[in-house]
mmCIF file of the N, C-alpha and C atoms, coordinates in Angstrom:
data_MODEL
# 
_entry.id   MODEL 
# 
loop_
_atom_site.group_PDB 
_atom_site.id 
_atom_site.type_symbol 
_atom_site.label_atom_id 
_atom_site.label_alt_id 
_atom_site.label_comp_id 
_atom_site.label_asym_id 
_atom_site.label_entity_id 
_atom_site.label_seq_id 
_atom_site.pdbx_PDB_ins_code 
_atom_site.Cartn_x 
_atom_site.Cartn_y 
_atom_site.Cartn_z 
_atom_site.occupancy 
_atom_site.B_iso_or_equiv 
_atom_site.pdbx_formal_charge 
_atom_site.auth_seq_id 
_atom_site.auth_comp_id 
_atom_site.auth_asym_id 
_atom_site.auth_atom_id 
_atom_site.pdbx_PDB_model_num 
ATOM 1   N N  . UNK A 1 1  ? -36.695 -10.593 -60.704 1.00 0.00 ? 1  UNK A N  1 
ATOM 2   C CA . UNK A 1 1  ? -36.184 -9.588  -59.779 1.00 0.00 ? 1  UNK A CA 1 
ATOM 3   C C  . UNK A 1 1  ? -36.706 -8.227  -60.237 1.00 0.00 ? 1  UNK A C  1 
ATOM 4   N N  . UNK A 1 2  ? -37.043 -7.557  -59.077 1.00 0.00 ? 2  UNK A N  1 
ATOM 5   C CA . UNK A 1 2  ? -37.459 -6.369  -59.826 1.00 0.00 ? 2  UNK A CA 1 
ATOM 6   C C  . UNK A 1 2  ? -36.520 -5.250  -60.055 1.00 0.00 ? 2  UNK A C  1 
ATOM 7   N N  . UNK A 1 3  ? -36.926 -4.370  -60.726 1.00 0.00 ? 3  UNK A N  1 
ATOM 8   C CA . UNK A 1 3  ? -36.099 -2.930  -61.231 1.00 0.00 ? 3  UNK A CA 1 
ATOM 9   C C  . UNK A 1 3  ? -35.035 -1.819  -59.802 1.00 0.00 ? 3  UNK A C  1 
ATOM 10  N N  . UNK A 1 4  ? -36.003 -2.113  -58.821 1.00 0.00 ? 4  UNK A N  1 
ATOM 11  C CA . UNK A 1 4  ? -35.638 -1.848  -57.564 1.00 0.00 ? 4  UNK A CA 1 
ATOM 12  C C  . UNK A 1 4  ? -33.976 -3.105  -57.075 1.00 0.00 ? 4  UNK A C  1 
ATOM 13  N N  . UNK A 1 5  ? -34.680 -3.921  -56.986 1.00 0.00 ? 5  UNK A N  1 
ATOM 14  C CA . UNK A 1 5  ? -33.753 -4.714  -56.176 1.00 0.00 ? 5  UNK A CA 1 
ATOM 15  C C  . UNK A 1 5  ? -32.086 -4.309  -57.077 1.00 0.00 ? 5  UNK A C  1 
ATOM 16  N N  . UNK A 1 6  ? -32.428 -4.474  -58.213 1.00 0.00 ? 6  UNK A N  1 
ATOM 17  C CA . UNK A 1 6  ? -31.286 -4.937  -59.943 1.00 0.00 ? 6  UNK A CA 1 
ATOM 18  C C  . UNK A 1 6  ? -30.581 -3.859  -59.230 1.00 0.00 ? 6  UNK A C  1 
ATOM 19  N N  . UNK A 1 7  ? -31.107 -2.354  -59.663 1.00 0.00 ? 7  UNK A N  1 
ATOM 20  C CA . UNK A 1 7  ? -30.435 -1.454  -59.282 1.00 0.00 ? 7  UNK A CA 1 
ATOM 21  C C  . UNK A 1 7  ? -29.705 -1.408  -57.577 1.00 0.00 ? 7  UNK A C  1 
ATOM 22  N N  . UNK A 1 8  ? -29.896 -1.649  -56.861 1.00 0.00 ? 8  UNK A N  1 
ATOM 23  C CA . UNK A 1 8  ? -29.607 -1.774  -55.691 1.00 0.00 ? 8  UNK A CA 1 
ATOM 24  C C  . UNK A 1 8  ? -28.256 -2.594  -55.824 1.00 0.00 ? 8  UNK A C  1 
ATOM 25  N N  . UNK A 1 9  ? -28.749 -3.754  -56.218 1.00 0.00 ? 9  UNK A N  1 
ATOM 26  C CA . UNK A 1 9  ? -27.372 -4.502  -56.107 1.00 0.00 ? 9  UNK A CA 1 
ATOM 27  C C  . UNK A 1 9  ? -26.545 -4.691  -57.214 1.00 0.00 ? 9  UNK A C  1 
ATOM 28  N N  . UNK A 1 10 ? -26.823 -3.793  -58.528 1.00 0.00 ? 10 UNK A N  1 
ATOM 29  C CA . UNK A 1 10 ? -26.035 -3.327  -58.966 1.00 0.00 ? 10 UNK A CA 1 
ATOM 30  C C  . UNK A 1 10 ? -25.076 -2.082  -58.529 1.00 0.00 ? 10 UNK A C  1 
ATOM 31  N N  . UNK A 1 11 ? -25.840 -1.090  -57.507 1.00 0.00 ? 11 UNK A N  1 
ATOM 32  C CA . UNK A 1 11 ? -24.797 -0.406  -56.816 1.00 0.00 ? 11 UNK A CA 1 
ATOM 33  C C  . UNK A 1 11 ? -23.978 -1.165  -55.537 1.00 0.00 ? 11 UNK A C  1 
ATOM 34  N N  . UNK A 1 12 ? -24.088 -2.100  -55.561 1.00 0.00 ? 12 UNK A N  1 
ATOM 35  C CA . UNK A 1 12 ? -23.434 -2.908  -54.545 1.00 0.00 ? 12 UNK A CA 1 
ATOM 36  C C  . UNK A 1 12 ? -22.066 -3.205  -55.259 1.00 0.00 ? 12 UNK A C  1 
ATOM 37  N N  . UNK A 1 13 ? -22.478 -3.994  -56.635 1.00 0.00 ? 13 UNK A N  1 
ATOM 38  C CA . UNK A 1 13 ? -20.899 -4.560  -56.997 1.00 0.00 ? 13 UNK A CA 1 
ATOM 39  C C  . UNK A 1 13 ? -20.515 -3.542  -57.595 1.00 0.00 ? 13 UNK A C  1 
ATOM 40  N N  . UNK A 1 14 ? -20.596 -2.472  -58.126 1.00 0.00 ? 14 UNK A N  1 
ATOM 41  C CA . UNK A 1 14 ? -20.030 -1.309  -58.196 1.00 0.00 ? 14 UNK A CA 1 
ATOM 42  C C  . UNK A 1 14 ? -19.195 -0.685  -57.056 1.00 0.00 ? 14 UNK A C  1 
ATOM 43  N N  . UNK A 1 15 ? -19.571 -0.891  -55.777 1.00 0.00 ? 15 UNK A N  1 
ATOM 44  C CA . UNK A 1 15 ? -19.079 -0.010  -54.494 1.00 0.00 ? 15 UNK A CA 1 
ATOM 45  C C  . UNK A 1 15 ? -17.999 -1.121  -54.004 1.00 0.00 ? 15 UNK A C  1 
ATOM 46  N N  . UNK A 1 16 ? -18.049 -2.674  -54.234 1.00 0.00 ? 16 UNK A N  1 
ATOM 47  C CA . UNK A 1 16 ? -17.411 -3.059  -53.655 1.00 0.00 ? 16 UNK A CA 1 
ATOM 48  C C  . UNK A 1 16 ? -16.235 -3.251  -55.172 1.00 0.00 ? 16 UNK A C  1 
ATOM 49  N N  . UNK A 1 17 ? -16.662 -3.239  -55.833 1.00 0.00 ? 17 UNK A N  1 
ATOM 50  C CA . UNK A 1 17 ? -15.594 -3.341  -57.032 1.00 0.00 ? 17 UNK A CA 1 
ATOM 51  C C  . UNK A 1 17 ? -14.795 -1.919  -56.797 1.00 0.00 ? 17 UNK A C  1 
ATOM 52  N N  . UNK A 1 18 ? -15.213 -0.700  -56.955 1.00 0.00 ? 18 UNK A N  1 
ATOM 53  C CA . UNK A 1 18 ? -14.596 0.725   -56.046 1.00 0.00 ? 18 UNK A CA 1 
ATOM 54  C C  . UNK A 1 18 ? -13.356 0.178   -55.123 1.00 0.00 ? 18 UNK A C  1 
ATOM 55  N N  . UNK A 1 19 ? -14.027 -0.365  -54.313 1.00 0.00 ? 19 UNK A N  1 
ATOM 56  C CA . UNK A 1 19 ? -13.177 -0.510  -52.930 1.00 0.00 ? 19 UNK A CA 1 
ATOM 57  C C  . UNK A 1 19 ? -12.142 -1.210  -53.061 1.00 0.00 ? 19 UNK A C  1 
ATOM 58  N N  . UNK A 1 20 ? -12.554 -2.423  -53.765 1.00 0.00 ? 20 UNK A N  1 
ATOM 59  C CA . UNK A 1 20 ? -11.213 -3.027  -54.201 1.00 0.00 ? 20 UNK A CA 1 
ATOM 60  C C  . UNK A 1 20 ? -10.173 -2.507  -55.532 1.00 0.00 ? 20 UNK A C  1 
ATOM 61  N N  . UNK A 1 21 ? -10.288 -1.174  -55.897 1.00 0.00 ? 21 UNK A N  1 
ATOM 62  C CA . UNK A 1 21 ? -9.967  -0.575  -57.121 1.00 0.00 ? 21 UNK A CA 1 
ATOM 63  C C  . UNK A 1 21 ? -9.703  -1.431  -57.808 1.00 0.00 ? 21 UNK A C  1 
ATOM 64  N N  . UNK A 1 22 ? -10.451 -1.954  -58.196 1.00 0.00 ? 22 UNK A N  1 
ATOM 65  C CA . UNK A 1 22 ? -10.691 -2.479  -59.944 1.00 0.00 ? 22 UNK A CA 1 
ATOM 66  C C  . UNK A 1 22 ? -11.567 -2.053  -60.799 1.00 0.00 ? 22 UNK A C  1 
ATOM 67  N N  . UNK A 1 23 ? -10.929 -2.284  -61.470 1.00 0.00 ? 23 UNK A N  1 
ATOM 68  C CA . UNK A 1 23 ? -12.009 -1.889  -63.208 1.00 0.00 ? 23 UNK A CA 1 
ATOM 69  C C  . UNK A 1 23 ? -13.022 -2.785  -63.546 1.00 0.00 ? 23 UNK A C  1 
ATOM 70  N N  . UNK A 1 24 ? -13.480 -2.473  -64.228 1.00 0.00 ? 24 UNK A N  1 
ATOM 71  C CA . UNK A 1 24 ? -14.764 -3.494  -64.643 1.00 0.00 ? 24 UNK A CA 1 
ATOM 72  C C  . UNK A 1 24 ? -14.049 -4.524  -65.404 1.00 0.00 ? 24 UNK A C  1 
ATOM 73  N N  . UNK A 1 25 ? -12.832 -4.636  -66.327 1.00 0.00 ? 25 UNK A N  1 
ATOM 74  C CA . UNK A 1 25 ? -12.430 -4.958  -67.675 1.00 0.00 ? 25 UNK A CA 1 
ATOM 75  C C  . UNK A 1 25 ? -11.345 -6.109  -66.145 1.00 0.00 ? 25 UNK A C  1 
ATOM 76  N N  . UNK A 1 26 ? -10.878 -5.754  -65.201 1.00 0.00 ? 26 UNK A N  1 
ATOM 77  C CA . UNK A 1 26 ? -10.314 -6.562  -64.292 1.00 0.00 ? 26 UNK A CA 1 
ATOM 78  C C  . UNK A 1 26 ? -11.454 -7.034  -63.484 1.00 0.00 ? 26 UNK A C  1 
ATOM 79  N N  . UNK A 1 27 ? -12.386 -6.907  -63.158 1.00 0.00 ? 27 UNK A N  1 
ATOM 80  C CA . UNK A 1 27 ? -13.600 -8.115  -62.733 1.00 0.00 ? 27 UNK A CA 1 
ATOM 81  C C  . UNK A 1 27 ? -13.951 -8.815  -63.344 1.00 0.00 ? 27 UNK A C  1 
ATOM 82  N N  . UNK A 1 28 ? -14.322 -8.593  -64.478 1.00 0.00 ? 28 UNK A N  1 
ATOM 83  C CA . UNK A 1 28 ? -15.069 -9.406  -65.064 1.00 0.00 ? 28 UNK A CA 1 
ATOM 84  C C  . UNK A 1 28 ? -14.080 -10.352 -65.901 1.00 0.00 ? 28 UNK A C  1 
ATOM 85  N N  . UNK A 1 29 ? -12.735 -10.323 -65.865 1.00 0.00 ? 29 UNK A N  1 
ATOM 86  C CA . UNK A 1 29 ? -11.611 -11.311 -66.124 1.00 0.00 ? 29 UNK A CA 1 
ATOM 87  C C  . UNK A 1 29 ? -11.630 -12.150 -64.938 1.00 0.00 ? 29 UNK A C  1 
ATOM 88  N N  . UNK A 1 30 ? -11.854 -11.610 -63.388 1.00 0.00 ? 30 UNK A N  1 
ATOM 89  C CA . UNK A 1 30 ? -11.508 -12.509 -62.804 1.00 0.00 ? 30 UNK A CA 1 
ATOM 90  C C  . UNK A 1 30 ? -12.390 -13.667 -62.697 1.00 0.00 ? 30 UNK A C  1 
ATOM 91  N N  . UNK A 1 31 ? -14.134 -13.004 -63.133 1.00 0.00 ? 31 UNK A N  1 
ATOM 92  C CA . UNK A 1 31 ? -15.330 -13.976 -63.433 1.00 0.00 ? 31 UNK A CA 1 
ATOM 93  C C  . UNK A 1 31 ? -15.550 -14.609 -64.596 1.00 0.00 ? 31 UNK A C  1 
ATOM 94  N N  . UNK A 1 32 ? -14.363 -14.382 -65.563 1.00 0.00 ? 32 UNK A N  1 
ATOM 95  C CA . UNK A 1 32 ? -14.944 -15.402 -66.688 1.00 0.00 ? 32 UNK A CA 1 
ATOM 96  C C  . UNK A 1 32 ? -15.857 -14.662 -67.307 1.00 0.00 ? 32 UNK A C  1 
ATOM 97  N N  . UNK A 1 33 ? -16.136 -13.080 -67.375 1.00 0.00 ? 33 UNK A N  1 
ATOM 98  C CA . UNK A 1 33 ? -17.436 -12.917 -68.008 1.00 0.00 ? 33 UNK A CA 1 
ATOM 99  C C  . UNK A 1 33 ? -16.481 -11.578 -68.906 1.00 0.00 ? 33 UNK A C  1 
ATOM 100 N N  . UNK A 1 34 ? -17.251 -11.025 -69.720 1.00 0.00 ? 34 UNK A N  1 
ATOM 101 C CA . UNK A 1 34 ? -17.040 -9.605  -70.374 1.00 0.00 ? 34 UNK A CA 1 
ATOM 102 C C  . UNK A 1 34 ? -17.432 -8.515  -69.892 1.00 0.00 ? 34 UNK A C  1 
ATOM 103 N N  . UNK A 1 35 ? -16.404 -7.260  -69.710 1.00 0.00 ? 35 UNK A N  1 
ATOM 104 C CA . UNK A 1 35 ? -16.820 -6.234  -69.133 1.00 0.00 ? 35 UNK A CA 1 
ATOM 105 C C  . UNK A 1 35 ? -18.145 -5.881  -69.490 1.00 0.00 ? 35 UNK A C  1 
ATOM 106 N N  . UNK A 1 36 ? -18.813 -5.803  -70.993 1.00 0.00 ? 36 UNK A N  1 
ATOM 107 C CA . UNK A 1 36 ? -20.096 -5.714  -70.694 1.00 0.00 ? 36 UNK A CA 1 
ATOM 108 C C  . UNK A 1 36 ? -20.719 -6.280  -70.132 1.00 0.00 ? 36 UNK A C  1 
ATOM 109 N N  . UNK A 1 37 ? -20.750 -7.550  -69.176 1.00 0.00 ? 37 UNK A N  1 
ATOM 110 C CA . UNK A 1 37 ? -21.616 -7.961  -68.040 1.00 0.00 ? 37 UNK A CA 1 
ATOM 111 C C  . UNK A 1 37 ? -21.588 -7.135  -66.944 1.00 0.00 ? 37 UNK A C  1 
ATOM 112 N N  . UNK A 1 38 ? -20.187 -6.743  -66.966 1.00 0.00 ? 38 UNK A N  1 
ATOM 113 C CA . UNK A 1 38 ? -20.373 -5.992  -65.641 1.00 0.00 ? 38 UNK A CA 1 
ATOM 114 C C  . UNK A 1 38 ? -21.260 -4.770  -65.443 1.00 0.00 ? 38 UNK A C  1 
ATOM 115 N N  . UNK A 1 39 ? -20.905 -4.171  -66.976 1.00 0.00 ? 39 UNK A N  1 
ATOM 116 C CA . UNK A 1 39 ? -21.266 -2.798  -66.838 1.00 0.00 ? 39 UNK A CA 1 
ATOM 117 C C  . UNK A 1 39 ? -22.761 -2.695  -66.939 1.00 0.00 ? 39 UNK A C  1 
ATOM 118 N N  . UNK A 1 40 ? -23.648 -3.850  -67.469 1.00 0.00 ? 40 UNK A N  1 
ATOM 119 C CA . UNK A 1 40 ? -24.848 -4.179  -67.320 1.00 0.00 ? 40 UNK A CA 1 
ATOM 120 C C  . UNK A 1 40 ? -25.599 -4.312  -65.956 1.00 0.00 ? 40 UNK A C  1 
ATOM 121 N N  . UNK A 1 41 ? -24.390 -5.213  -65.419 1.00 0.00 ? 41 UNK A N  1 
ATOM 122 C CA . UNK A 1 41 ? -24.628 -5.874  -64.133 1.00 0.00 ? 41 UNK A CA 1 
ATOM 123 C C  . UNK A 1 41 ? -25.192 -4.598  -62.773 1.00 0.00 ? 41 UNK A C  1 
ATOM 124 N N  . UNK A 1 42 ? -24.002 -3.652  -63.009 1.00 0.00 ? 42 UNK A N  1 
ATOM 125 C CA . UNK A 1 42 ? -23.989 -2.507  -62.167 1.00 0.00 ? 42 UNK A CA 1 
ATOM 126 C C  . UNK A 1 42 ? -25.146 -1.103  -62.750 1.00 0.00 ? 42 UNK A C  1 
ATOM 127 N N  . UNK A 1 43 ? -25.632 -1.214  -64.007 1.00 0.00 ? 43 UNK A N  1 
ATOM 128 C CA . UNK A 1 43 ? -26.424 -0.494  -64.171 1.00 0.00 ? 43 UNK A CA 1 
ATOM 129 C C  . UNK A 1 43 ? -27.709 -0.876  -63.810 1.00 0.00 ? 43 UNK A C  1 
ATOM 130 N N  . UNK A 1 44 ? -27.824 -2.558  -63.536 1.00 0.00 ? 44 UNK A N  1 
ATOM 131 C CA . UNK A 1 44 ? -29.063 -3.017  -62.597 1.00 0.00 ? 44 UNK A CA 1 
ATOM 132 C C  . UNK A 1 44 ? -30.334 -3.152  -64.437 1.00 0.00 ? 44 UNK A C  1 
ATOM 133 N N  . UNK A 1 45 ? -28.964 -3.740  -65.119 1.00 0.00 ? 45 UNK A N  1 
ATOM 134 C CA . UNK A 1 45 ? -29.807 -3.984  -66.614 1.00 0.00 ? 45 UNK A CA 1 
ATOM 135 C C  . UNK A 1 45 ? -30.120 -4.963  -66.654 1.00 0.00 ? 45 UNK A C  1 
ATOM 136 N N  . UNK A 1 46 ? -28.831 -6.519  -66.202 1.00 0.00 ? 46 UNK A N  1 
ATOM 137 C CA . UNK A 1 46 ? -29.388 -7.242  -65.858 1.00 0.00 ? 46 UNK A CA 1 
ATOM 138 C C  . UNK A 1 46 ? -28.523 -7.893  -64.778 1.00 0.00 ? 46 UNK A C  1 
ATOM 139 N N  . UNK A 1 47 ? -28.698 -9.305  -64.324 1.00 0.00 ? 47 UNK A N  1 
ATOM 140 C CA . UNK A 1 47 ? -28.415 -9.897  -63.181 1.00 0.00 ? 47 UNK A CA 1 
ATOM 141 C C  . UNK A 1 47 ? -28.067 -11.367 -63.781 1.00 0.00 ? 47 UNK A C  1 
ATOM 142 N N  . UNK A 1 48 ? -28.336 -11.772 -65.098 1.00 0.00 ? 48 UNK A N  1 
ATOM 143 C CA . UNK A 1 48 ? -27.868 -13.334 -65.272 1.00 0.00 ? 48 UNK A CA 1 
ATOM 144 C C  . UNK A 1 48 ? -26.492 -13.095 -65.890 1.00 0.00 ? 48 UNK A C  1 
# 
C-alpha cells in the first residue's frame, strides 16, 4: 500500500473513531489490539 493511500485511511479511522468519541486506548480494546496499533494505524505508519 502506498504512503498516500496509509495516510488517507488512516485519517479515516481517526474521523470515524472521533465520531464515535472514543479513544484510541477504547478501540483498540474493542479490536484485540494495543493502542499503539491504533496510533500507528491512524498516522498511516502502518496498516497490518
Amino acid at each position: 500500500m502506498n504512503d498516500m493511500n496509509s495516510q488517507k485511511t488512516g485519517a479515516l479511522i481517526r474521523a470515524m473513531r472521533k465520531e464515535k468519541k472514543m479513544t484510541q486506548l477504547q478501540l483498540a480494546q474493542q479490536l484485540h489490539l494495543s493502542d499503539k496499533t491504533i496510533s500507528k494505524w491512524e498516522r498511516g505508519d502502518s496498516l497490518r
